[in-house]
TIZANU-747626 format. One record per residue (C-alpha): y, z, x; residue number from 1. Coordinates in Angstrom, 1 decimal. Example, Ala and Ser with C-alpha at 12.3 -4.5 7.8 and 13.67 -1.06 7.14 Angstrom:
// TIZANU-747626
north|up|east|n
-4.5|7.8|12.3|1
-1.1|7.1|13.7|2
This chain:
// TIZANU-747626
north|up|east|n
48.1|-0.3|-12.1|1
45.8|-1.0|-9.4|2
44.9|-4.8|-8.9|3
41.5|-6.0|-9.6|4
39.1|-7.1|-7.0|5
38.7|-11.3|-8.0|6
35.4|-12.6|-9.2|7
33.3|-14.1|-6.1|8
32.9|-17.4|-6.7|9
29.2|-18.9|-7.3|10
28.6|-19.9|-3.6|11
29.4|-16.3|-2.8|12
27.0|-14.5|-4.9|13
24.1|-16.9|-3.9|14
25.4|-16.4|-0.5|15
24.5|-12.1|-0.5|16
22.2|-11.0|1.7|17
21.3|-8.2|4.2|18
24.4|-7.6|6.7|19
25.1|-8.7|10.2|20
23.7|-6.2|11.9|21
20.3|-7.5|12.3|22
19.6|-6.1|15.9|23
20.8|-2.7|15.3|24
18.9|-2.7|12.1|25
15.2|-4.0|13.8|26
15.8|-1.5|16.3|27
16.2|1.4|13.8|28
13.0|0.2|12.6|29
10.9|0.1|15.1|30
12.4|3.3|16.6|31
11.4|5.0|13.2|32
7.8|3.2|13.0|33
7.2|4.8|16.7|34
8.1|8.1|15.4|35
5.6|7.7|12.8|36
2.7|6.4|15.0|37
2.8|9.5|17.2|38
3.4|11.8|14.5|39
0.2|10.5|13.0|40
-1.3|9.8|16.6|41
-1.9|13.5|17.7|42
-5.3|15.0|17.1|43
-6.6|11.3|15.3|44
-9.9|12.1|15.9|45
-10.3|15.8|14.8|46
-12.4|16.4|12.9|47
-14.9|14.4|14.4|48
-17.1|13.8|11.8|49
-16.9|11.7|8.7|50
-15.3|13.2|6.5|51
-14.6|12.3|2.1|52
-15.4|8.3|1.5|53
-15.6|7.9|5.5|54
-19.8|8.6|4.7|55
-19.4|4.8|3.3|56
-16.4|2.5|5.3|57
-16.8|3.6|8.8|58
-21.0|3.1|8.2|59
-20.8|-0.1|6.5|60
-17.9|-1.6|8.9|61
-20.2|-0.8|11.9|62
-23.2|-2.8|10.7|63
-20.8|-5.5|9.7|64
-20.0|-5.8|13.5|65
-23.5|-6.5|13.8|66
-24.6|-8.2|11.2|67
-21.7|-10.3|9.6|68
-22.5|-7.8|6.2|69
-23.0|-4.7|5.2|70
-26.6|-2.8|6.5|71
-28.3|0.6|5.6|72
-28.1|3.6|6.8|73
-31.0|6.0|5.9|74
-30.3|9.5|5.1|75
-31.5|11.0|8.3|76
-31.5|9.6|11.5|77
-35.1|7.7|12.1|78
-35.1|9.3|15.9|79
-33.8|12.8|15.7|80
-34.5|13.6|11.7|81
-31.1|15.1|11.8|82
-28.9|13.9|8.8|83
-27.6|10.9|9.8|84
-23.6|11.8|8.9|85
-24.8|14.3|11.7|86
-26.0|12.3|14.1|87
-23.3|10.0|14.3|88
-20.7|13.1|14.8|89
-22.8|13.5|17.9|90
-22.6|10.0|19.1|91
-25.9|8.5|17.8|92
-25.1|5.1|15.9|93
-28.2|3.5|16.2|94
-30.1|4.4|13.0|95
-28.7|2.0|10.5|96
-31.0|-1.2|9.7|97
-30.4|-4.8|8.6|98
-31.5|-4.0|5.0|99
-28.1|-5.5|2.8|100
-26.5|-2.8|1.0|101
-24.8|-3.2|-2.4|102
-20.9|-2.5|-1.2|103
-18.5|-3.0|-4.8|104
-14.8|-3.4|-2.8|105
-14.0|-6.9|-1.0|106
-14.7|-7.1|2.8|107
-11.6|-7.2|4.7|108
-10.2|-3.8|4.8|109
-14.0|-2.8|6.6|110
-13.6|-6.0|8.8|111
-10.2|-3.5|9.6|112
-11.9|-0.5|10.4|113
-14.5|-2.3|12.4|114
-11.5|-3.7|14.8|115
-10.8|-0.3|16.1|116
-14.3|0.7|16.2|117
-15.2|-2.4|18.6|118
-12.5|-1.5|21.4|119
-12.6|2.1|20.8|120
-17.0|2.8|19.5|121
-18.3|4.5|16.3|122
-16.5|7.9|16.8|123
-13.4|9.4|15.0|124
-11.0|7.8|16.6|125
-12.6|4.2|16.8|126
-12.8|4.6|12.7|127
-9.4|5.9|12.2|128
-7.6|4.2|14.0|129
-6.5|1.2|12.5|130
-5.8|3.4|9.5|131
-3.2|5.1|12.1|132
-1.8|0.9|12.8|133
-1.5|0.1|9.1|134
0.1|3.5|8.1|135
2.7|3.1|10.9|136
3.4|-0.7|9.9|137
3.4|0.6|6.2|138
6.6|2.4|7.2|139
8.2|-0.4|9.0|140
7.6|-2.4|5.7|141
8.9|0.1|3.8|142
12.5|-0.2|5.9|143
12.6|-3.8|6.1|144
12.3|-3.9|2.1|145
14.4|-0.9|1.4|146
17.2|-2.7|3.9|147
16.7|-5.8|2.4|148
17.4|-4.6|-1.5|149
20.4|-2.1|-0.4|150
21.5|-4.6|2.0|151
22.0|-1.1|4.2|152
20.2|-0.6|7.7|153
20.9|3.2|6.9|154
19.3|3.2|3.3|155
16.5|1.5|5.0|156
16.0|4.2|7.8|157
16.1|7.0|5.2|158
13.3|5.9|3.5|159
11.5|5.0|6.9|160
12.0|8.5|7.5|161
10.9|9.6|4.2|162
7.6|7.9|4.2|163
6.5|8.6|7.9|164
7.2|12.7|6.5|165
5.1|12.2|3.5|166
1.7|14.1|3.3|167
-0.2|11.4|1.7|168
1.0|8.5|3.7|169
0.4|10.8|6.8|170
-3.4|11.7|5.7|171
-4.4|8.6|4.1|172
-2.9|6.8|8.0|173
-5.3|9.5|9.6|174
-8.6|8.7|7.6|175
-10.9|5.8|7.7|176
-10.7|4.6|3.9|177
-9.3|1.3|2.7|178
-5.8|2.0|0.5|179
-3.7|2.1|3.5|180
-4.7|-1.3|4.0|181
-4.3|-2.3|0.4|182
-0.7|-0.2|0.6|183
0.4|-2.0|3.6|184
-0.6|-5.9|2.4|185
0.9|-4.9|-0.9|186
4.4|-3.9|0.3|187
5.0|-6.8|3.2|188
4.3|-8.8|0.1|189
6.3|-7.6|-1.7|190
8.5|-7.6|0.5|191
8.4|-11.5|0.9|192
9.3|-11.8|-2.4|193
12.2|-10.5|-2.2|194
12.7|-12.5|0.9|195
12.0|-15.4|-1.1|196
14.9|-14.8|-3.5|197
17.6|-14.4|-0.6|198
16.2|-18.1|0.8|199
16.3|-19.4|-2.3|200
19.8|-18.6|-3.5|201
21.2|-18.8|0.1|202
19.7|-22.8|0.0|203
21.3|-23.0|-3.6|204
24.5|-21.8|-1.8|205
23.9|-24.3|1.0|206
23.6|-27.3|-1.3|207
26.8|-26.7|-3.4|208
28.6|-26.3|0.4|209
27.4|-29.4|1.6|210
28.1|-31.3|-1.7|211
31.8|-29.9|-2.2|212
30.5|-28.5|-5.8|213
31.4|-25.2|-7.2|214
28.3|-25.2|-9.2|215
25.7|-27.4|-10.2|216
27.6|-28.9|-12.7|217
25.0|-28.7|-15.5|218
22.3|-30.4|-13.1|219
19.0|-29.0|-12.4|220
19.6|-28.8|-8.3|221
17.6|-29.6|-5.6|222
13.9|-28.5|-5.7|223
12.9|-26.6|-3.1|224
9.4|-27.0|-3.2|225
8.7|-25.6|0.3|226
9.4|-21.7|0.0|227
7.7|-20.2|3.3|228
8.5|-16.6|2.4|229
6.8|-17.3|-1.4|230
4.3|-18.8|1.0|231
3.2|-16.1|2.9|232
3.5|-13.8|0.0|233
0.2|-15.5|-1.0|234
-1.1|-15.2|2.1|235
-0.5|-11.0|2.2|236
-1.7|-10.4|-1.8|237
-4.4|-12.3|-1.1|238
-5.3|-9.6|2.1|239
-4.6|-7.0|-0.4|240
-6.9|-8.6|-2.8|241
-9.4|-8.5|0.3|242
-9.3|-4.8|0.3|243
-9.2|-4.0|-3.3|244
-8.8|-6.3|-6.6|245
-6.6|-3.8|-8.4|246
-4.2|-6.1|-6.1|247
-4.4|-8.9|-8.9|248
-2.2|-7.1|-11.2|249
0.5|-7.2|-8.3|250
0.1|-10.7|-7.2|251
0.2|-11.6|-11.0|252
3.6|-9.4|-11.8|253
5.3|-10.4|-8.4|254
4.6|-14.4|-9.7|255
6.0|-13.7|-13.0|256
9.2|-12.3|-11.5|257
9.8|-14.3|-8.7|258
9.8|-17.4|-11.6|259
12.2|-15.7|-13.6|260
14.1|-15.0|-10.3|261
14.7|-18.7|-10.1|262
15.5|-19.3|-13.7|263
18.3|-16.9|-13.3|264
19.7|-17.8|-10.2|265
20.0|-21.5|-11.2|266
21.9|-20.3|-14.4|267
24.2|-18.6|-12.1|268
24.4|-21.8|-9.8|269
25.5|-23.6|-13.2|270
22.3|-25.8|-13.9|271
23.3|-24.5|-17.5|272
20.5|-25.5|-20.2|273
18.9|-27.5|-17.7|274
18.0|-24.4|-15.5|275
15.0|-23.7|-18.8|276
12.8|-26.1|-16.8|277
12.9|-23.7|-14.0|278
9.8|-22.2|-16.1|279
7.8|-25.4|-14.9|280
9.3|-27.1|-12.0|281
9.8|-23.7|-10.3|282
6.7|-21.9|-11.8|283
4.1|-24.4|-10.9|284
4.8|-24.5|-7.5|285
5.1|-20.8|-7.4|286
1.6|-20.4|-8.8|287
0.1|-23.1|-5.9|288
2.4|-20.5|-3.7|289
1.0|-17.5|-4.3|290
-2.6|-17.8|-6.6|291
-3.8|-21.1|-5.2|292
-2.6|-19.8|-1.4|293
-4.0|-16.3|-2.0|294
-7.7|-17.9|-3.2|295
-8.7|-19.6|0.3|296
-7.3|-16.4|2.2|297
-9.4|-13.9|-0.2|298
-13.1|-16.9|0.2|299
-11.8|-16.4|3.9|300
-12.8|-12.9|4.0|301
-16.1|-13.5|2.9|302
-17.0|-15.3|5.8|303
-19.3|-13.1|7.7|304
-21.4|-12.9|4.2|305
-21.3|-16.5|3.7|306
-22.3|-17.6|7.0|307
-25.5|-15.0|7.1|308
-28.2|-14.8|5.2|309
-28.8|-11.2|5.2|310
-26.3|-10.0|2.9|311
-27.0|-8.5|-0.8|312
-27.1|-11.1|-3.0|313
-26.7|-13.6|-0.5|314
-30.1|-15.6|-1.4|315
-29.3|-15.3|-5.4|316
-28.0|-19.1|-5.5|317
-31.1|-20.6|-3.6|318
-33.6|-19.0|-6.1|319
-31.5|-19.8|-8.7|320
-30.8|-23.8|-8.5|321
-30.8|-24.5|-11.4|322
-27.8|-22.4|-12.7|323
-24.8|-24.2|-13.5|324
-22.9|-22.1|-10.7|325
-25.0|-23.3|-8.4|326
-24.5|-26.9|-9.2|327
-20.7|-26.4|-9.2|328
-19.9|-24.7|-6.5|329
-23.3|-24.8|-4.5|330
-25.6|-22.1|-3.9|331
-23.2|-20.0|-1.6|332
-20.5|-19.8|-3.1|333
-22.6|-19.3|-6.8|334
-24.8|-16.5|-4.5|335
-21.1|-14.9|-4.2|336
-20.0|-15.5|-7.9|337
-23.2|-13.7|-9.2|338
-22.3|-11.0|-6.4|339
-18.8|-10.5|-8.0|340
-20.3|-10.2|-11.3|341
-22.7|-7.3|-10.2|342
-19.3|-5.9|-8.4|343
-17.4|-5.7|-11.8|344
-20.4|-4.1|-13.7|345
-20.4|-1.6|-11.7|346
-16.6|-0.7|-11.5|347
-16.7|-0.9|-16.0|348
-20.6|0.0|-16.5|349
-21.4|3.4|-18.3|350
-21.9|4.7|-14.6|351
-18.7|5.0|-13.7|352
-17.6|5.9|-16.7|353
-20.1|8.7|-17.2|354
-19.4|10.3|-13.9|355
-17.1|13.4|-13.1|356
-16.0|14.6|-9.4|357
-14.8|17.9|-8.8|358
-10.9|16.4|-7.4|359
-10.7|13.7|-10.6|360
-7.0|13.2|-11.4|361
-5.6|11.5|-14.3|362
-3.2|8.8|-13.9|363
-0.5|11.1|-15.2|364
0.0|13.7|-13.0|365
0.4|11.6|-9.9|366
4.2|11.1|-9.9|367
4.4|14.6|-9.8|368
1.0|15.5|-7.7|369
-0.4|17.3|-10.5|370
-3.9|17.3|-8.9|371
-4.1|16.4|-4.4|372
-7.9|15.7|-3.3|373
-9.4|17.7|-1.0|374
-10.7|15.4|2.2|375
-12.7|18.0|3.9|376
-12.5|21.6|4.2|377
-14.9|24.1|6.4|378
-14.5|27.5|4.8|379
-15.1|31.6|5.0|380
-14.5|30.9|8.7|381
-15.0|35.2|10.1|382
-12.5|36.9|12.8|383
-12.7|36.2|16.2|384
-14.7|32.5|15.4|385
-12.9|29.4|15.8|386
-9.8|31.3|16.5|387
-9.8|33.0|13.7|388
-7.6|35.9|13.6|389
-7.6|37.3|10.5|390
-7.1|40.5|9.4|391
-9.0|41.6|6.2|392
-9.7|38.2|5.3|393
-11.2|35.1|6.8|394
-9.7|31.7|7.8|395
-10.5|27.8|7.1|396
-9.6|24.5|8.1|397
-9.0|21.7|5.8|398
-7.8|18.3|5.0|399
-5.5|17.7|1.9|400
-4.9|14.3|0.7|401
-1.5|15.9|-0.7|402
1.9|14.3|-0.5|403
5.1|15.9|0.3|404
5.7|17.7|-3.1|405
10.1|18.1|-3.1|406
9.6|14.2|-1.4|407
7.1|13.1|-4.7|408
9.6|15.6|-7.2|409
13.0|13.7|-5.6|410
10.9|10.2|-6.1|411
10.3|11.1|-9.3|412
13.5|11.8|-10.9|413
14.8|8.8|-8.5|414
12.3|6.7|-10.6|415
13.6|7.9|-14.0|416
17.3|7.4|-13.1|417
16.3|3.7|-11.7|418
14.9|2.6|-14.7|419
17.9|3.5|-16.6|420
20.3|1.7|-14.2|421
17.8|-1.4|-14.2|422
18.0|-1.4|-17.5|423
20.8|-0.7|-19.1|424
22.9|-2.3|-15.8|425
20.3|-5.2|-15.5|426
20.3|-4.3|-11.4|427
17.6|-6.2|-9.4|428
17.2|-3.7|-6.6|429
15.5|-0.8|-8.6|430
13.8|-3.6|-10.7|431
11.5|-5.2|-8.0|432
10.3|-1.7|-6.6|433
9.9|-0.2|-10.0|434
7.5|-3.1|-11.0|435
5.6|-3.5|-7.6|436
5.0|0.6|-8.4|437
4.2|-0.4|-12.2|438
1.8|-3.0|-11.1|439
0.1|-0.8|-8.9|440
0.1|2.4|-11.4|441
-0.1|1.3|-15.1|442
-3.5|-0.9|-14.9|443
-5.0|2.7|-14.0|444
-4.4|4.0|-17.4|445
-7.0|1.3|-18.6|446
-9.8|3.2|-16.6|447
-8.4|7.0|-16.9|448
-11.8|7.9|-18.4|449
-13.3|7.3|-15.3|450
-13.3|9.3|-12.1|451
-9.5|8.8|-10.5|452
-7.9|10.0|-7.4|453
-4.8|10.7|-6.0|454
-5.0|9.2|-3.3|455
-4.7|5.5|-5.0|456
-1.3|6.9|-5.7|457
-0.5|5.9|-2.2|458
0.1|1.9|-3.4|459
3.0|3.5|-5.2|460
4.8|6.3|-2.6|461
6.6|3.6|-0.7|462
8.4|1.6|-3.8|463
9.4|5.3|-5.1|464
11.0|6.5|-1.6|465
13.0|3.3|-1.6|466
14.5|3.8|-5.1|467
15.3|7.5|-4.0|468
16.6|6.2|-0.6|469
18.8|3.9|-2.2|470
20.2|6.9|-4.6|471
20.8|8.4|-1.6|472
22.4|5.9|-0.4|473
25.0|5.7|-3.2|474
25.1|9.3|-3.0|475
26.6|8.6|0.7|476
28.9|5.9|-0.3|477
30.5|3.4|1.9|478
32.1|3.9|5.3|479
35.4|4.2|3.8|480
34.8|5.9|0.8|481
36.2|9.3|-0.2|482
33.5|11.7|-0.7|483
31.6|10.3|2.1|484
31.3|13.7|4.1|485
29.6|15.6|1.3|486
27.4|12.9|0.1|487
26.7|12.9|3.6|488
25.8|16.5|3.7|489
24.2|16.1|0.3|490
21.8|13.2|1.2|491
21.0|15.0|4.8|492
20.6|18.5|3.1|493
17.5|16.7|0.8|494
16.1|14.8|3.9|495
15.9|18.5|5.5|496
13.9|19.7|3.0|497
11.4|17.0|2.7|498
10.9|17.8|6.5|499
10.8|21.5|6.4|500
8.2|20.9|3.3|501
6.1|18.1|5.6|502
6.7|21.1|8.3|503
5.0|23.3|5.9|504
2.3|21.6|4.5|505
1.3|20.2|8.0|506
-1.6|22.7|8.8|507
-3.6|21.7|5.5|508
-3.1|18.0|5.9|509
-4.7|18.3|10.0|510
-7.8|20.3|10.0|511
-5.1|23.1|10.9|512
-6.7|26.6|11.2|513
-5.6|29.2|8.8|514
-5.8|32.0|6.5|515
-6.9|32.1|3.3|516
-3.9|34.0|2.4|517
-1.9|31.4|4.5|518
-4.0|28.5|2.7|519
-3.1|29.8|-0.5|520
0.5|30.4|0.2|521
0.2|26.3|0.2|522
-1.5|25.9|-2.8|523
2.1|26.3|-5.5|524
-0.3|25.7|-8.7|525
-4.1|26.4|-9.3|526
-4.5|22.5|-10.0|527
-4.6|22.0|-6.3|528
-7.3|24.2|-5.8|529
């Protein structure tokens, strides 16, 4: 009968964390993260004008540059009467005007755009590309968290790899629109929390080495009330707050968990009924941590608004005095209350909730990719035009805000299976990614009779590539194991596909020039149409 492996004892299992290879590992990250930035680098700026929501954030981030807020742009350009969408495709970006524009989505993620389009002008390129930064950082996030919960360098590469050959982390790196930023901000927090949980059980582990204790012995422990990686956690969801407040619910569910985190690891570390106050001497600090952090970092933001005088609603608080907001919090900061409130009515008011748009896409056919949005599309392009070749048809160039469908079909069996394993085995890997991609999904559901897209789906890609990375991963095995070889084959066989499919699906996701029988060959179900 073959001997059992002995229990670690308590200092070992607060001691787990990432392996050794720490070098090699970063390395294999950032070699992955280049591989995305010039995968996603070539052609940037075609097409060269604006193209979906890029009529609002590009527009709005350039006035911001010269105003502190967000300007007007008129309909047609004041100088050459051309529509002004038009005009700036041509290189004209003087027709906007210091008249405030109502804007309903936080600041920061056009403060973003308008960094590229300082060093590199208002053109394609300057508006896309630090969508093209975040998209390729998104990936590096995505490995250091899927490394981090595997405690694998190689589980961590696949899903590096798996993300930078995704179609709607590709499209939505190549556009100028704000998720990427919200997706990005949202993972590295994410990822801190997790961070968080090594530090604090590797301190626990510390404390019982130093003190010559097995355990806690029934005593609380020390209280750790400085937790840098909890920390900057509030610092990131309060950026991805910034870009959109949909944020909230993850901020809110990766508080809650991180609390409960620390309840459970002071069990372990024997605090025994003691380790119940972990609620409040853990929690409250947690909540200064991350919500009280993330406030001053979201205000922060705001600055350009607050410090003119120019922006919408930015004189609300002086004509006002009298309010009780304004004699709280003075009439800035009131001017930016009332501001919120007109924000909010707008996302709930019978507006938005009246309204339809052609690429609408209910909340539950994103796992699979039920319905992709169309970006931009130029159509019935005749022979010998632009290329065109056709015979007995016509050709057409679009943009697809599509994702990889075997990658999002893998994910999303890798999903089903992980929440089986968290709960039935009670495993902590699939159960932080599963409800960072929860957070970020359910709360949709709320709003489904409103006009959704797909392409807010791109919050919850990367926590589904690293659950089906890390089935991969098990799939491999260990070094030693016994069916390493066809796991490998098995694991590398899927990752083959998902790059033949990217391969595939690459013309409709760049502007790509096709046929319409070619397009169409693309199009697997009349709900992409």
């Amino acid at each position: 009968m073959p001997s059992q492996r002995p229990r670690a004892s308590v200092i070992e299992q607060l001691s787990d964390g990432p392996g050794p290879d720490r070098l090699t590992s970063w390395l294999v990250a950032l070699g992955i993260t280049a591989f995305a930035f010039v995968l996603r680098l070539v052609d940037l700026a075609r097409p060269k004008n604006l193209v979906f929501d890029e009529t609002y954030y590009p527009k709005e981030a350039w006035t911001m540059l010269h105003l502190g807020y967000e300007g007007t742009w008129p309909d047609v350009h004041p100088g050459t009467k051309t529509k002004i969408n038009d005009a700036i495709a041509q290189g004209m970006t003087d027709g906007w005007n210091a008249t405030a524009s109502f804007v309903v989505h936080p600041p920061l993620g056009k403060w973003l755009i308008a960094v590229g389009e300082h060093f590199f002008g208002m053109n394609s390129f300057g508006w896309r590309f630090s969508s093209l930064v975040a998209g390729s950082l998104l990936v590096l996030a995505t490995i250091r968290l899927a490394r981090r919960l595997s405690r694998s360098t190689l589980v961590g590469a696949i899903a590096g790899v798996l993300l930078s050959l995704d179609g709607l982390a590709f499209t939505m790196s190549r556009i100028g629109l704000l998720d990427i930023f919200q997706a990005l901000f949202i993972v590295c927090g994410v990822a801190c929390v997790a961070a968080d949980r090594d530090w604090f059980r590797h301190r626990l582990a510390a404390h019982l080495t130093r003190t010559g204790h097995p355990d806690l012995g029934g005593q609380f422990g020390p209280a750790l009330l400085w937790r840098p990686w909890r920390f900057t956690a509030g610092i990131l969801f309060g950026l991805a707050v910034a870009v959109k407040w949909n944020s909230l619910f993850v901020l809110a569910t990766m508080g809650i968990l991180s609390v409960v985190w620390d309840w459970n690891t002071r069990r372990l570390a024997g605090a025994g009924p003691r380790a119940v106050q972990s609620i409040l001497r853990d929690g409250l600090p947690a909540f200064v941590h991350l919500v009280v952090v993330a406030l001053p970092v979201y205000l922060a933001t705001w600055t350009g608004w607050l410090t003119t005088h120019g922006g919408w609603g930015r004189g609300w608080g002086a004509e006002h005095p009298d309010h009780w907001t304004v004699k709280l919090f003075g009439a800035p900061l009131a001017s930016l209350w009332h501001y919120h409130v007109d924000m909010y009515n707008f996302h709930t008011g019978e507006g938005m909730m009246n309204a339809t748009h052609t690429y609408e896409a209910n909340p539950w056919g994103w796992l699979v990719m039920a319905r992709p949005i169309g970006i931009d599309a130029v159509n019935d392009i005749k022979p010998g035009v632009d290329g065109c070749q056709a015979v007995n048809d016509t050709c057409l160039r679009v943009i697809s805000g599509a994702g990889t469908p075997i990658l999002w079909w893998m994910a999303a069996i890798a999903l089903i299976a992980g929440i089986v394993v968290w709960i039935a085995g009670r495993d902590w890997r699939f159960g932080l990614p599963i409800l960072a991609m929860a957070s970020t999904y359910l709360p949709w559901f709320r709003y489904a009779d409103r006009p959704l897209f797909f392409f807010y789906a791109i919050c919850i890609i990367p926590f589904t590539v690293i659950i089906l990375s890390m089935w991969l991963g098990r799939l491999i095995g260990p070094a030693d194991g016994p069916h390493r070889r066809r796991g490998s084959l098995l694991a590398g066989g899927a990752i083959a596909l998902v790059a033949a499919n990217f391969a595939f699906i690459y013309p409709i996701l760049t502007d790509g020039l096709l046929t319409r029988k070619q397009w169409l060959a693309r199009m697997w179900f009349k709900s992409w149409i």
